[in-house]
Structure formats: structure tokens, C-alpha cells
C-alpha positions as CSV (number, residue, x, y, z in Angstrom):
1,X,141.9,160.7,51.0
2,X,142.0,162.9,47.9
3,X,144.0,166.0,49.5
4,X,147.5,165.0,49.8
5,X,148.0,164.8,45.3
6,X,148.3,168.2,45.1
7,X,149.0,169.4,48.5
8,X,151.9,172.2,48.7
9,X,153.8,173.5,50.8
10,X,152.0,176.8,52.1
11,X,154.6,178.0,53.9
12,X,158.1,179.3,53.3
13,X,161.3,179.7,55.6
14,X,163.0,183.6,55.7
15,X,166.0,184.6,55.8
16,X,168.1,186.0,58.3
17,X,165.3,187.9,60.1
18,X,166.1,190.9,62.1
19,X,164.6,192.5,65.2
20,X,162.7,195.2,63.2
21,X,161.0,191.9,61.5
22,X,159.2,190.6,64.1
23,X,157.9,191.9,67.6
24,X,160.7,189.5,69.3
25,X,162.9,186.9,67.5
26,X,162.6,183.2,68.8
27,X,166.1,183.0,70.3
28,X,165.5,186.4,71.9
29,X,162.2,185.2,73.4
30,X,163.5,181.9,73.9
31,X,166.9,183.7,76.1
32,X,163.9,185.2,78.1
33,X,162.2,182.1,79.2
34,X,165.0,180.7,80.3
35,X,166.5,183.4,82.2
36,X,163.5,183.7,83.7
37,X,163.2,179.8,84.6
38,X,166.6,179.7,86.3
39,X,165.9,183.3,88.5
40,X,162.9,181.4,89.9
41,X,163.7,179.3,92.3
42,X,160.6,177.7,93.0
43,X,160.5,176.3,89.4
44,X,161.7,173.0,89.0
45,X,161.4,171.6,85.7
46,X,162.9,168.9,84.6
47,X,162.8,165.2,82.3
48,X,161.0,163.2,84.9
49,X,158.7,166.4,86.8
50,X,157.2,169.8,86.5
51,X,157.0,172.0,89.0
52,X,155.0,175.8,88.8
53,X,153.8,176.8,91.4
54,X,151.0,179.5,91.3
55,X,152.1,182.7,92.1
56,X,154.7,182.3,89.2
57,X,152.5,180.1,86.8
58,X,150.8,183.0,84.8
59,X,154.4,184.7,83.9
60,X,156.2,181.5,83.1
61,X,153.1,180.4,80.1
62,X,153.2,184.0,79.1
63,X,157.1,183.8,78.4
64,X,156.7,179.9,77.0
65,X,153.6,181.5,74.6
66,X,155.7,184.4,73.3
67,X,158.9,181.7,72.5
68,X,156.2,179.4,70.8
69,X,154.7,183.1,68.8
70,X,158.1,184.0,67.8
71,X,159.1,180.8,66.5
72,X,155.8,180.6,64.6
73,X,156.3,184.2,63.3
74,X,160.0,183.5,61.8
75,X,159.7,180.0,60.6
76,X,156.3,180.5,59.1
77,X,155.9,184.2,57.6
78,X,153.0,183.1,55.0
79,X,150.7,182.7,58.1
80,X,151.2,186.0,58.8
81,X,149.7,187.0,55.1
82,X,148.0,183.9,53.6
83,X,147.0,182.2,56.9
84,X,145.6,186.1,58.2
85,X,144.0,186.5,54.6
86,X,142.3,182.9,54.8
87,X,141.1,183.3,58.4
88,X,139.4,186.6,58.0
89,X,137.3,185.7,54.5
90,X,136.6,182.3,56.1
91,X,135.3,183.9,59.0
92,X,133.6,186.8,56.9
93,X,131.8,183.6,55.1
94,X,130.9,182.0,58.1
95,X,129.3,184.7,60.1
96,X,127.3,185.8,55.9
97,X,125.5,181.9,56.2
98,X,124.5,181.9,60.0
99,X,122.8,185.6,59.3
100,X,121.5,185.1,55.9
101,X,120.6,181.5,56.6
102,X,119.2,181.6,59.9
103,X,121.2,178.5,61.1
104,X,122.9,179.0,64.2
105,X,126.4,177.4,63.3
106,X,129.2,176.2,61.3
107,X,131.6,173.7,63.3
108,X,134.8,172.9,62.8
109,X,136.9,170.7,65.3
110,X,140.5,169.9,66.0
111,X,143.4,171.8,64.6
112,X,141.6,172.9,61.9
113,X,139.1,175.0,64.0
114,X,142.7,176.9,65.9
115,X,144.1,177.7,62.8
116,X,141.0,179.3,61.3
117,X,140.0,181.4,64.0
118,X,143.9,182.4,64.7
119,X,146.3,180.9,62.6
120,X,149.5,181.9,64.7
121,X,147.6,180.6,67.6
122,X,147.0,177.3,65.9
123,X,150.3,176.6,64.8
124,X,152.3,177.5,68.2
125,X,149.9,174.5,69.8
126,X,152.1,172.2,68.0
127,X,154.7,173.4,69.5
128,X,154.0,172.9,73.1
129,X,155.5,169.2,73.3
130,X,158.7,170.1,71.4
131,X,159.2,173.3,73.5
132,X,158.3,171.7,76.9
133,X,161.4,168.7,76.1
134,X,163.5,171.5,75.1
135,X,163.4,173.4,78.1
136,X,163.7,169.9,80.2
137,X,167.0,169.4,78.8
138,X,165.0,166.7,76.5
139,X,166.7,167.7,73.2
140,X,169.3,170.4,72.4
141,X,168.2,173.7,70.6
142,X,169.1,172.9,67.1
143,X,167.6,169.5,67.2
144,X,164.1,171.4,68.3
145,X,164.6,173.9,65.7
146,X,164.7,171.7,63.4
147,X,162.2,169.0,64.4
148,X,159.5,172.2,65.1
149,X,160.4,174.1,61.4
150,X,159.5,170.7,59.7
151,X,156.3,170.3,61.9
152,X,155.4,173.6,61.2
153,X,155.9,173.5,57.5
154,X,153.9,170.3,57.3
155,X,150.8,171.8,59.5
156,X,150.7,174.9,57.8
157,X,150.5,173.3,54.8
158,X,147.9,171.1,55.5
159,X,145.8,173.3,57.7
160,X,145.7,176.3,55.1
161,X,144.8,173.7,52.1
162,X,142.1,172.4,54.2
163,X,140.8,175.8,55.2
164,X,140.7,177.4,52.0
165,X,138.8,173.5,51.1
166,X,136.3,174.7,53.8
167,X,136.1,178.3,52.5
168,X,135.2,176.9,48.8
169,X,132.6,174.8,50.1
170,X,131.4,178.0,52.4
171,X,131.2,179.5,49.2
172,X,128.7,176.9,47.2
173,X,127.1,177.1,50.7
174,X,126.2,180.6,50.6
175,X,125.4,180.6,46.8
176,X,122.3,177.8,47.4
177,X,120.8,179.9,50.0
178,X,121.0,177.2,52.5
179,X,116.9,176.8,54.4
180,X,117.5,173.8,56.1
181,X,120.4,171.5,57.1
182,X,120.7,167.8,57.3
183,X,123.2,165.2,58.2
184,X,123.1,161.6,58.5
185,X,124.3,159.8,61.5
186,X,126.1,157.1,60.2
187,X,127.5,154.6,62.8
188,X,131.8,154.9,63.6
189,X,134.0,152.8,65.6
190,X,133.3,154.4,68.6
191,X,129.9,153.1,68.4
192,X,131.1,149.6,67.3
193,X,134.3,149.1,68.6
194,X,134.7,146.1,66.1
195,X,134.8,148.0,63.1
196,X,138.0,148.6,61.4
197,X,139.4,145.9,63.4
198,X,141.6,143.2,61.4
199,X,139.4,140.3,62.2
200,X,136.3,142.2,60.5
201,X,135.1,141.1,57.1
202,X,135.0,144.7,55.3
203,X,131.9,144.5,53.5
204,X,130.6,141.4,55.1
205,X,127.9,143.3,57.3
206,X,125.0,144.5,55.8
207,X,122.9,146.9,57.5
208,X,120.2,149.6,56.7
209,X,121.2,153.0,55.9
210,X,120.1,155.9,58.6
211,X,118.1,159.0,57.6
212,X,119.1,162.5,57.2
213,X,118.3,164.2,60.6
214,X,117.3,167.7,60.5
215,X,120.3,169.7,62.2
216,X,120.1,173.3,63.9
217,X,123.4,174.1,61.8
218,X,126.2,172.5,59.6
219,X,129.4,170.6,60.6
220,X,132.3,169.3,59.2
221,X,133.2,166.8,61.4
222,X,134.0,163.5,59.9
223,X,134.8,159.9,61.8
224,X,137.4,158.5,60.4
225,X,136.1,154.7,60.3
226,X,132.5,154.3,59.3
227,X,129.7,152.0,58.4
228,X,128.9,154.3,55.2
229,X,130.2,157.0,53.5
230,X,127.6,159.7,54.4
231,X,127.4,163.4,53.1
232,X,129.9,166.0,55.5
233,X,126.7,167.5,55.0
234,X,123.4,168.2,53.1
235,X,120.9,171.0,52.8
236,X,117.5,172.3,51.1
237,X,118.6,175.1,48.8
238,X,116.3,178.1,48.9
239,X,117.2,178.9,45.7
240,X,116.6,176.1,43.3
241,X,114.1,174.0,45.7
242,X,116.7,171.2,45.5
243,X,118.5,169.1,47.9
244,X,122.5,169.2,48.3
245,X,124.9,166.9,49.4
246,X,128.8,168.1,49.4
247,X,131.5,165.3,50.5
248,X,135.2,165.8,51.4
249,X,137.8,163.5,52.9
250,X,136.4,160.5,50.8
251,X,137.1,156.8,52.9
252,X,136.2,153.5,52.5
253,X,132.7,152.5,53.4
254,X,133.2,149.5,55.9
255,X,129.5,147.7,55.6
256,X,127.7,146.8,52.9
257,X,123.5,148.5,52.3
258,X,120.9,146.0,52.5
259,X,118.8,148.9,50.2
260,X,120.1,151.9,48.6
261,X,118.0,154.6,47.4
262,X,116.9,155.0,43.7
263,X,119.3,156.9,42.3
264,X,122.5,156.4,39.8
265,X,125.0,154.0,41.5
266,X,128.9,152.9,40.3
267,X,129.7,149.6,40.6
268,X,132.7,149.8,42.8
269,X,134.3,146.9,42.1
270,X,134.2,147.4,38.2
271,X,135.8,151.1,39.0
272,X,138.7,148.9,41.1
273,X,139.1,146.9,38.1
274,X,139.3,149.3,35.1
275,X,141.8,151.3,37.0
276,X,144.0,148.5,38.7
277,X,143.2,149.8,42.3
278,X,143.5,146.1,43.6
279,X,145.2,145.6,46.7
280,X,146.0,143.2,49.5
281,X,144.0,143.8,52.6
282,X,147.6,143.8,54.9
283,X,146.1,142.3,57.7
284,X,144.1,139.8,56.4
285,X,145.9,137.3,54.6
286,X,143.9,136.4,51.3
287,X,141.2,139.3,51.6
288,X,141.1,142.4,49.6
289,X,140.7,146.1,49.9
290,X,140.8,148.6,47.4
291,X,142.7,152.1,47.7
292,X,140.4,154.7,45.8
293,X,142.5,157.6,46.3
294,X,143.4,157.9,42.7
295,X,139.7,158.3,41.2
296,X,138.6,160.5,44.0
297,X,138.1,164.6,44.4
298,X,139.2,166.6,46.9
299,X,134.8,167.6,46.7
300,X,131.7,166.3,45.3
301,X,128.5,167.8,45.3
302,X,124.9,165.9,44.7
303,X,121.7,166.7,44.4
304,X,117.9,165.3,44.4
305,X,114.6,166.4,45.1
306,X,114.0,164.3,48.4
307,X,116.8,164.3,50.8
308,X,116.4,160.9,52.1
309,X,117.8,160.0,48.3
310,X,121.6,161.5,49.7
311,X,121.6,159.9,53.1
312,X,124.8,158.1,51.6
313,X,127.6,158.7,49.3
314,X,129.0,154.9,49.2
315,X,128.6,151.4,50.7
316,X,131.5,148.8,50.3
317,X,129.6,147.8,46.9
318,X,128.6,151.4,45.0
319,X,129.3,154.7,45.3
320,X,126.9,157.4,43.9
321,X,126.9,159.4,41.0
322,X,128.4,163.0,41.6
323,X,127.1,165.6,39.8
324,X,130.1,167.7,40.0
325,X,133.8,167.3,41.0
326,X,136.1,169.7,42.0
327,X,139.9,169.9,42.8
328,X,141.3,172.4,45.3
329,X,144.4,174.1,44.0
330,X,145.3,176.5,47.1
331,X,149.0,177.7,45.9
332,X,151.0,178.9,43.1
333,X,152.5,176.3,40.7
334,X,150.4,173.8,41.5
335,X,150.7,172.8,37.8
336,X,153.9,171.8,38.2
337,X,153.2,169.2,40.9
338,X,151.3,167.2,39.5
339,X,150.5,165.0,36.1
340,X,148.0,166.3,33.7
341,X,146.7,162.8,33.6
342,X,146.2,161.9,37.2
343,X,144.4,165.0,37.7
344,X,141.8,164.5,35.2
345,X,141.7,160.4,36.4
346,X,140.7,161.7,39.9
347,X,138.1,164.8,38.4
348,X,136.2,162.1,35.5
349,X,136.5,158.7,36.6
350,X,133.2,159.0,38.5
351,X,131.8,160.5,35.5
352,X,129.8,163.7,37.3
353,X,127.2,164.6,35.6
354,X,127.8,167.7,35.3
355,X,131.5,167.8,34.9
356,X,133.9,168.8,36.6
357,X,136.0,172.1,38.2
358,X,139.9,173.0,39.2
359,X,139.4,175.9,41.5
360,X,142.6,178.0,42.1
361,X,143.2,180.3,45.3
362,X,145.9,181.6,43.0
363,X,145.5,183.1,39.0
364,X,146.2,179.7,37.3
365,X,149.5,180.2,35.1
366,X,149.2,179.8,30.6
367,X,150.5,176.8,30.7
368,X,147.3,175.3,33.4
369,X,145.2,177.4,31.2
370,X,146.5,175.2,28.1
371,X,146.5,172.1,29.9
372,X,143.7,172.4,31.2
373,X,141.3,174.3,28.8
374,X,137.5,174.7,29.5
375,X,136.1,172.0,27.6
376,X,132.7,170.5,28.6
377,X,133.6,168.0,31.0
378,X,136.5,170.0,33.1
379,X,136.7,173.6,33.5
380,X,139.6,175.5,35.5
381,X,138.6,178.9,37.6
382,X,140.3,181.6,39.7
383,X,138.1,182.2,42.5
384,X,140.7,183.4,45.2
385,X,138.1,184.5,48.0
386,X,135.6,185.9,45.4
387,X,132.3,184.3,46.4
388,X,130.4,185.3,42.9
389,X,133.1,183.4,40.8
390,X,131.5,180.4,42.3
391,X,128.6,180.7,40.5
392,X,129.3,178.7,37.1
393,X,129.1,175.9,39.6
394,X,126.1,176.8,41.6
395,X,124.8,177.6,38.9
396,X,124.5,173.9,37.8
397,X,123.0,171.9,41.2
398,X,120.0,171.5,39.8
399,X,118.4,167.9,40.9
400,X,117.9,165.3,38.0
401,X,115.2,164.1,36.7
């Protein structure tokens, strides 16, 4: 929740490409493969088998990886400035925490972690399936092209807004001077296989939260069904002696907290209310859920002065008080896509208490500037990859009284 109202497309199609362009075009690399498939014998590939056998294995992936390359290269040519760009300083970041910090990692799973540490790499992955049916006579050429430029515009997308997401939060990482890191091990549906299920009364259970644990390093691994809405992750800052929390990827909590710690809760139901977010639970007839995607941030940060008082973001029932929201604006024109008003619904309804921030990849055009003035409750900032411009929010996490 809270990324896809302002995603954008990252990624751009070029025209008529030439061989000077790229180190091989697609259909040339493509030709290659295929020439190669039907002057070995021994290969037998087809809808309903796969035959490679060894001795011809190893030149057979390297001609079906520099196909899946090409394609990447000419369909996507923003990975090969943006994506590079991103990947470095998000890498820079990442190894600036481990040795300043003294924590031995940062994780990152899934596709996110490919395209981050190679971001032509992570996009030709989702390519394998498409390519493989291609050359089985699966599909014809066009129909792949198309089918694997609209996959690739969608991942790229997605994966560079939620890198640059992961950069910014790297960022406010760095800037606390992170001692000590925490995270809460909530319970997921791989633990209780009921939960989530349609025959489950969201809410109905009530349980006791878990503690913050103590962890050699961060991670922003997130389950995507779970008890309670726990931090992505927490740490002691160095610098002001307080405790962070910073959440992403906002869901709905599925059980209810038997005690929640003292600090500033919203009634989640009265949120629901005063901005019509009522829904019909679809597979439970006469039982409601509630969609909060349009009063949530694409980040919130939190702070106290004992860390067992962030060990959750939001039960069924309450959600805590942010101190400060932000919204991720990782392209040019972003303004444009979306409505003044929705924007500021997503960044204030919670009410942080310390306001809240549009941070732009990008320098933000006159007319966001206008739109969006600094006033006290919502500021807008260019921050690019420059660490330091993080610092009028930083500069803020200071645990309340």
C-alpha cells in the first residue's frame, strides 16, 4: 500500500536503435541463439521437454543471457543511466552504514535485491519465462516483444521507485548514526496458516504484542499478512539518544492488541469514518474491512525513548501517531500525476507530529513549488542522492515528551 499513487513510469522506449547503440541488438542476439539451437543437434527443446545436455549447456545460457541483456538494454535505456545511477549511490549508502555503524548488514530480498545490485541483471530475470516459450515455439516474436516491453516497463518502474524508497530511508539511516538495531517479530501466515484466510474474523483475535529483538543488522523484509503492523525496522540513534522506528509498505493489521504501549494512538475506525474508507470485506458476506491506502505515506518515521514503546505501528483497532510523513516522488512530472488534494490527504490525515515531507529524486518544477509551498505542516525537498539535504528531517526525530 501507499506506493502505487504516484508511481511513474521510470523507464522509456527508444527509437530505432542501431548497432553502434548497444553492444548487440535483441533481434541480432536473438538470430544468434537460434542459429545456434538448430546447429546443435543434441538440443531438443520444445513445448512439452527441454533437452541440454552438458557439454553444450554453458554456451546455450550464455547466448539465451546476452538475448535477455539486449532486450533489456533497447527496451529499457533509463536503466542504463537512472537504474546504474540508483544502484551505485544505494550501494555507496549501504556499504557508509555497515562501516560507520558497525552493523554487519542491510538485506534486501526478491527482485528488489537483483535490481539494486545490477539492475540490467534484475530486469532480464523477468524475462526468462517469456524467452524460454518463445524459443519453444510457445508464442511468436512480436507477441513476446510485446508481452516482455510491457513487463519490463512495469518492473522497472516499480523496482527503481522502490529502490530510490530504500535509498531515502538509507539516507535518515545514516543521518541518526544508527548504534543498535531492532525489529519485532511479529507473527505472518506462514506461522499461522489461518490468518488471512476468508473464514477468519479480522480483528477478532486478540493477542499480546512481541518485543523488539536486538538484530546483528537491518532488513527490509516485510510479510505480507500479519498479526500486527510492526516497524520494517527500528534503531537507537547515536546521535540524539532516541529510538526510531521507520515503516513502508503500510497493510492491514489482522489481530487485535490485548495492551498497547503508552503512547499517542488513532482510533482507526473514526479515521475510516471521517474519510469514507468503508468497504465490504468481499469474502465475508456482512463483515467489513477498511482500505487505508488513501491516508497512508509511502514512509513514516517514530520515535521514543524506550524501544519497547515502537514494537508496533497498528493493530486492527489503532494505529500510532507518526511523527513525520513523507512521500517519494522518484521522477520528473510527478506533479502532474497526481491531485494536490489526495496528496496532502495521504501526508496529514495521520496528523504527524512533526509534519510532513515530498522528497523529489528530481528538482521539483514552479508549479509543485506553488502547490506545494513550505508551510509548517508539509514541506517539499530536492534531495536527488544528496545525503545532507536529508537533514531538515533528521533534524526533527527527536522523542516526545
Amino acid at each position: 500500500m501507499g506506493s502505487s499513487w504516484v508511481a511513474t513510469k521510470a523507464v522509456a522506449t527508444i527509437e530505432k536503435p542501431t548497432a553502434d547503440t548497444y553492444d548487440i541488438l535483441w533481434r541480432d542476439a536473438y538470430t544468434t541463439l537460434i542459429q545456434f539451437i538448430d546447429a546443435t543437434p543434441s538440443i531438443d527443446i520444445s513445448p512439452n521437454k527441454t533437452v541440454l545436455p552438458e557439454d553444450v549447456r554453458g554456451e546455450f545460457y550464455r547466448l539465451f543471457d546476452a538475448a535477455r541483456t539486449a532486450f533489456v538494454k533497447e527496451n529499457c535505456p533509463a536503466v542504463l543511466s537512472h537504474g546504474l545511477e540508483l544502484s551505485q549511490q544505494y550501494k555507496a549508502m549501504q556499504t557508509k552504514i555497515i562501516s560507520d555503524s558497525g552493523l554487519d548488514s542491510v538485506e534486501i530480498t526478491g527482485d528488489l535485491s537483483w535490481f539494486l545490485k545490477d539492475p540490467v541483471d534484475g530486469l532480464r530475470r523477468f524475462l526468462f519465462n517469456p524467452l524460454s516459450k518463445l524459443i519453444a515455439n510457445q508464442m511468436e516474436i512480436l507477441e513476446f516483444e510485446q508481452m516482455a516491453s510491457d513487463r519490463l516497463s512495469s518492473a522497472c518502474a516499480t523496482l527503481f521507485r522502490e529502490g530510490y524508497k530504500n535509498w531515502v530511508a538509507l539516507g535518515i539511516i545514516q543521518r541518526l548514526m544508527p548504534g543498535k538495531s531492532y525489529r519485532t517479530p511479529a507473527i505472518d501466515n506462514t506461522q499461522d496458516v489461518i490468518m488471512g484466510e476468508g473464514h477468519e474474523n479480522p480483528g477478532g483475535h486478540i493477542g499480546d504484542i512481541p518485543l523488539p529483538q536486538e538484530m546483528p543488522g537491518f532488513s527490509f523484509e516485510q510479510p505480507l499478512i500479519v498479526s500486527f503492523i510492526v516497524p520494517v525496522l527500528a534503531l537507537h540513534s547515536q546521535r540524539t539518544s532516541a529510538f526510531v522506528a521507520l515503516h513502508t509498505n503500510f497493510r492491514e493489521a489482522e489481530w487485535t492488541a490485548r495492551e498497547r504501549p503508552e503512547m499517542e494512538w488513532l482510533d482507526i475506525g473514526a479515521l475510516k469514518t471521517e474519510y469514507h474508507l468503508l468497504k465490504l470485506r468481499p469474502d465475508l458476506v456482512k463483515k467489513e474491512w477498511y482500505e487505508l491506502e488513501p491516508i497512508l505515506p509511502d514512509m513514516a518515521l517514530y520515535t521514543a525513548s524506550d524501544v519497547n514503546n515502537l514494537s508496533m505501528i497498528a493493530d486492527f483497532k489503532y494505529m500510532l501517531r507518526p511523527d513525520i510523513n513523507i512521500a517519494i516522488m522518484d521522477s520528473a512530472g510527478w506533479e502532474e500525476k497526481v491531485a494536490p488534494e489526495d496528496l496532502k490527504r495521504r501526508l496529514l490525515a495521520l496528523n504527524p507530529r512533526h509534519g510532513a515531507f515530498i522528497i523529489c529524486r528530481e528538482e521539483p518544477s514552479p508549479e509543485a513549488v506553488t502547490t506545494y509551498g513550505n508551510t509548517d505542516s508539509l514541506k517539499l525537498i530536492h534531495v536527488g542522492f544528496d545525503e545532507s539535504a536529508l537533514e531538515t528531517v533528521v533534524s526533527l526525530l527527536t522523542p516526545s515528551s
